[in-house]
C-alpha positions in Angstrom: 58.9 -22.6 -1.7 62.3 -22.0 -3.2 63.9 -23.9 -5.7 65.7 -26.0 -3.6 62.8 -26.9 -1.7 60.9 -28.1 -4.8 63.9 -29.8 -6.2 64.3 -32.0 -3.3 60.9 -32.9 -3.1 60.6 -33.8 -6.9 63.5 -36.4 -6.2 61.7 -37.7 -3.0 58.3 -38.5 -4.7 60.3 -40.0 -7.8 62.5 -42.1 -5.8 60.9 -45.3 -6.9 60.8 -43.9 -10.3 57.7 -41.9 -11.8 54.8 -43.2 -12.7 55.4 -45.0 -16.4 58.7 -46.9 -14.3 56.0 -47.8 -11.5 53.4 -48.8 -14.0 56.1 -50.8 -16.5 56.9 -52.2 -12.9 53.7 -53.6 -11.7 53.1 -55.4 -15.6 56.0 -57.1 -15.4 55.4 -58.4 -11.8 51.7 -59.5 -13.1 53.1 -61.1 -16.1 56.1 -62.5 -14.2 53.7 -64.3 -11.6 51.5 -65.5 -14.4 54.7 -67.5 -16.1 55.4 -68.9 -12.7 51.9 -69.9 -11.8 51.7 -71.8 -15.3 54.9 -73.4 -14.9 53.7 -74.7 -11.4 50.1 -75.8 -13.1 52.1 -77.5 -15.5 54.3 -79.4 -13.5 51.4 -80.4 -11.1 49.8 -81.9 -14.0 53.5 -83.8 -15.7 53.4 -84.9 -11.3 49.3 -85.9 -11.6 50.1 -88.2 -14.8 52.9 -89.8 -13.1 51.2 -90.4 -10.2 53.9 -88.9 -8.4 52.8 -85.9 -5.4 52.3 -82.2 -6.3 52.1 -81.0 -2.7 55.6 -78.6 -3.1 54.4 -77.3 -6.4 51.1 -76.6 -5.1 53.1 -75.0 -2.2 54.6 -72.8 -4.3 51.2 -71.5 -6.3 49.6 -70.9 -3.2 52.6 -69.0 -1.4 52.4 -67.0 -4.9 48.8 -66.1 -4.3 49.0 -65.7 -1.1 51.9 -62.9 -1.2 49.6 -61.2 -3.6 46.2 -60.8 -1.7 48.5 -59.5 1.6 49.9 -57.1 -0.3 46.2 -55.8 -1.6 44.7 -56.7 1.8 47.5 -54.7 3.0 47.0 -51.4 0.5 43.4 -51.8 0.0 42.1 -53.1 3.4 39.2 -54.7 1.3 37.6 -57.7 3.5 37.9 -60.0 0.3 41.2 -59.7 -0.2 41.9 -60.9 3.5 39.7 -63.6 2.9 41.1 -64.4 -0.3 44.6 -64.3 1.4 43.2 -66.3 4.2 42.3 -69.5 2.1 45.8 -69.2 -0.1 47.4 -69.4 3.5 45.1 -72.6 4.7 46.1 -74.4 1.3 49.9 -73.3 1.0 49.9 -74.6 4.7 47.9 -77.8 3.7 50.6 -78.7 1.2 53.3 -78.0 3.2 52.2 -79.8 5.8 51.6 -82.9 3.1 55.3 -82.5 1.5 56.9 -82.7 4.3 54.9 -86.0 5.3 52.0 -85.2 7.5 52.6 -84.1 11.1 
């Protein structure tokens, strides 16, 4: 291999950054989702007090988990993560289905 060759396949690997930007990455997705998901919790709970519905919150948490065990079901092809993603995709459906009125 020349150094061309290597040079151009340096930049390919690192084209979403190298390893400490992909790490760096990932923690600030987890700790991004975990502010969202608390948010939610605590707005279905203000909602709960109330008495008022939740459903669209809820909606939103399980969308949330549900985008996350795809993408490992995806990557990992672990049958618990499908399953995992399967029940997220029952409930955010479930709450949908309940914001919007019943159907």
């Amino acid at each position: 291999m020349n150094k061309e060759e290597i040079l151009k396949r340096s930049q390919t690997e690192n084209m979403l950054g190298d390893e400490r930007d992909q790490q760096i990455r990932t923690e600030s997705d987890s700790f991004s989702l975990i502010f969202t998901l608390a948010v939610t919790l605590l707005l279905v709970a203000v909602n709960s007090i109330k008495g008022l519905p939740s459903d669209g919150f809820l909606a939103i948490f399980w969308a949330s988990i549900l985008g996350r065990y795809c993408l490992f079901f995806y990557r990992h092809r672990k049958a618990y993560h499908g399953i995992l993603a399967l029940a997220a995709a029952v409930l955010c459906i479930a709450n949908i289905v309940e914001y919007l009125g019943g159907i």
